[in-house]
C-alpha positions in Angstrom: 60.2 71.1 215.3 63.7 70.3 215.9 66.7 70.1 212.5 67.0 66.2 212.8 63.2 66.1 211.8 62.4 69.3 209.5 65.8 68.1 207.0 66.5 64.4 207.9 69.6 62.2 206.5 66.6 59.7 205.3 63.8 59.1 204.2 62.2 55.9 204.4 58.9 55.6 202.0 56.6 52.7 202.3 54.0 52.5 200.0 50.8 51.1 201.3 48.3 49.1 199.9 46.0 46.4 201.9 48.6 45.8 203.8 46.7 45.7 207.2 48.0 42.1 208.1 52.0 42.9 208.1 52.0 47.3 208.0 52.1 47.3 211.7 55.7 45.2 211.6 56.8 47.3 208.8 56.4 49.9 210.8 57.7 49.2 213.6 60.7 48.2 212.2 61.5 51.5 211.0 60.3 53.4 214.0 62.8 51.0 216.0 66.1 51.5 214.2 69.3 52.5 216.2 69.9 55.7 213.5 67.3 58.1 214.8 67.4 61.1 211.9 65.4 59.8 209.6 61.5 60.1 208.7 59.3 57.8 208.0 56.3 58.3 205.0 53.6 56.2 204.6 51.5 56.5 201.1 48.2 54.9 201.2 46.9 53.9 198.0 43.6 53.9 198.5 43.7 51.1 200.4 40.3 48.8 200.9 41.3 47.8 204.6 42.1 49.4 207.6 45.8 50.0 205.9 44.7 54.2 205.9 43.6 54.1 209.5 46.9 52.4 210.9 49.5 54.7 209.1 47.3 57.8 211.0 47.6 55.9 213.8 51.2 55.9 213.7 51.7 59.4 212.9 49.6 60.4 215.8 52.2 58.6 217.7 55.7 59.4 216.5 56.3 63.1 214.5 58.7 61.2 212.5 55.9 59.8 210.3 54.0 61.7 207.9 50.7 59.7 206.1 49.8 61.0 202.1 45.8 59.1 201.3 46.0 58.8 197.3 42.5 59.6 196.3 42.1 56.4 194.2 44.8 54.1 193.4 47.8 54.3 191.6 49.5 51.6 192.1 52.7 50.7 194.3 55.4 52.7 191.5 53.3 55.7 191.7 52.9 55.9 195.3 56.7 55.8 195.5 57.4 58.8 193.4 54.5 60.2 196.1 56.3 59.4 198.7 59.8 61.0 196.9 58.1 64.4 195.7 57.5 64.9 199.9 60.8 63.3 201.1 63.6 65.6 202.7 66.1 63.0 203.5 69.8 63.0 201.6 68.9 59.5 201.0 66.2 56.7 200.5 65.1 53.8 201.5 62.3 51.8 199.9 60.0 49.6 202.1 57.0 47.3 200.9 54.1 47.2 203.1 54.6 43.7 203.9 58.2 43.5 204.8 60.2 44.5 207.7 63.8 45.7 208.6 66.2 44.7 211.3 67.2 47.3 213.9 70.4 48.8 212.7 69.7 48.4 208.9 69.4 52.3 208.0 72.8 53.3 210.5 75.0 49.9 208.7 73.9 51.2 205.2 74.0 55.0 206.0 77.7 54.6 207.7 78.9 52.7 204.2 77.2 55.3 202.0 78.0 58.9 203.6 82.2 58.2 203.9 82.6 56.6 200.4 79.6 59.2 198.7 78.3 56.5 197.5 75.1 56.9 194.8 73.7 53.7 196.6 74.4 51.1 198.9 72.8 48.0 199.5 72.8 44.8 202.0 71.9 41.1 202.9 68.5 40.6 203.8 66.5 37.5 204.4 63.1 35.9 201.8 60.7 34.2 203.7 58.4 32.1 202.1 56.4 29.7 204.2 58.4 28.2 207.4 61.4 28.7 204.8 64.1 31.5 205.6 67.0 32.4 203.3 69.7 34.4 203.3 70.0 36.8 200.0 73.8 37.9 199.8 74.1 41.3 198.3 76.5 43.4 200.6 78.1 46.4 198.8 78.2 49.7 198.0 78.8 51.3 194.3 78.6 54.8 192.4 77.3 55.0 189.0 80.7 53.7 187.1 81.2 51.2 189.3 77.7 49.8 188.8 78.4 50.4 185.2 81.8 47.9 185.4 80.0 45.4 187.6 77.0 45.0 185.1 79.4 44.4 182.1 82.1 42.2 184.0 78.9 40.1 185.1 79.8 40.9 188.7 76.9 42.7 190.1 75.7 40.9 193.2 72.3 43.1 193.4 69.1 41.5 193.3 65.8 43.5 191.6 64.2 44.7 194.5 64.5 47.9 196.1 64.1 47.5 200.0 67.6 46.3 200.6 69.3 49.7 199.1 69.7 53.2 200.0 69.7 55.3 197.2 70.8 59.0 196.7 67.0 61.3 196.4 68.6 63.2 193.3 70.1 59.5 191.6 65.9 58.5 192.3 64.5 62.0 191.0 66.0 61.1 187.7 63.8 58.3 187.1 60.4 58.2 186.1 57.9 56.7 188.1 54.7 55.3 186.1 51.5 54.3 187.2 51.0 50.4 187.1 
């Protein structure tokens, strides 16, 4: 096993739960970005579908993706902090089942976040809902005062998800994660 995969700058969790329909995109998304030293872990919730099947599918295919089976579900909150306790990336990145990235999202957020030491850093990303696609602004990058200002100045252009940020592991390991 070679350094870039045994202590990766990322790691990108995906929590999995019936998610048969879109987890191959989501997947491939990540498997196809430009910055290479990440991993890629997949938490099956106990998932009803073939959703179990297809994330040991992919890490048959690609060592970068390691596959935790929940023995009865948790819910998607929990199965993040699953997917935290086992990840050895610096930072990461939150993907839902049902979304997917573009190509060079992990290298444009990693190369904001490693020169500035940022706590996070987040980007743009698109909402599609029916034939409808639009553009969520939210490019930026912040440590933990800054946030801080931005929240009470009212100038905080981040939006309540979490699969548009990269986030510091020890920022994360400081947060409880509860069962839904």
């Amino acid at each position: 096993m070679n350094n870039a995969i045994s202590k990766p700058k990322v790691s990108a969790i995906i929590p999995v739960y019936n998610a048969e329909k879109y987890l191959r995109k989501c997947v491939e998304s990540v498997l196809a970005q430009t910055f290479c030293d990440f991993e890629c872990l997949l938490v099956d919730d106990k998932s009803s579908d073939t959703s179990g099947a297809i994330c040991d599918e992919f890490a048959l295919l690609d060592s970068r993706v390691r596959v935790m089976h929940n023995s009865q579900n948790e819910g998607a909150s929990y199965a993040r902090k699953i997917g935290l306790d086992a990840a050895l990336g610096e930072y990461i990145l939150f993907i839902d089942g049902d979304d997917w990235i573009e190509p060079q999202m992990i290298a444009a957020l990693y190369s904001k976040a490693v020169p500035t030491d940022a706590d996070m850093v987040y980007c743009d990303y698109y909402e599609e809902k029916e034939q409808e696609r639009i553009l969520k602004r939210a490019d930026g990058s912040c440590d933990k005062i800054e946030a801080i200002k931005r929240i009470i100045n009212g100038h905080f252009p981040i939006h309540v998800v979490l699969w548009n940020k990269l986030v510091k592991k020890d920022i994360y390991n400081k947060v409880d994660f509860p069962k839904d």
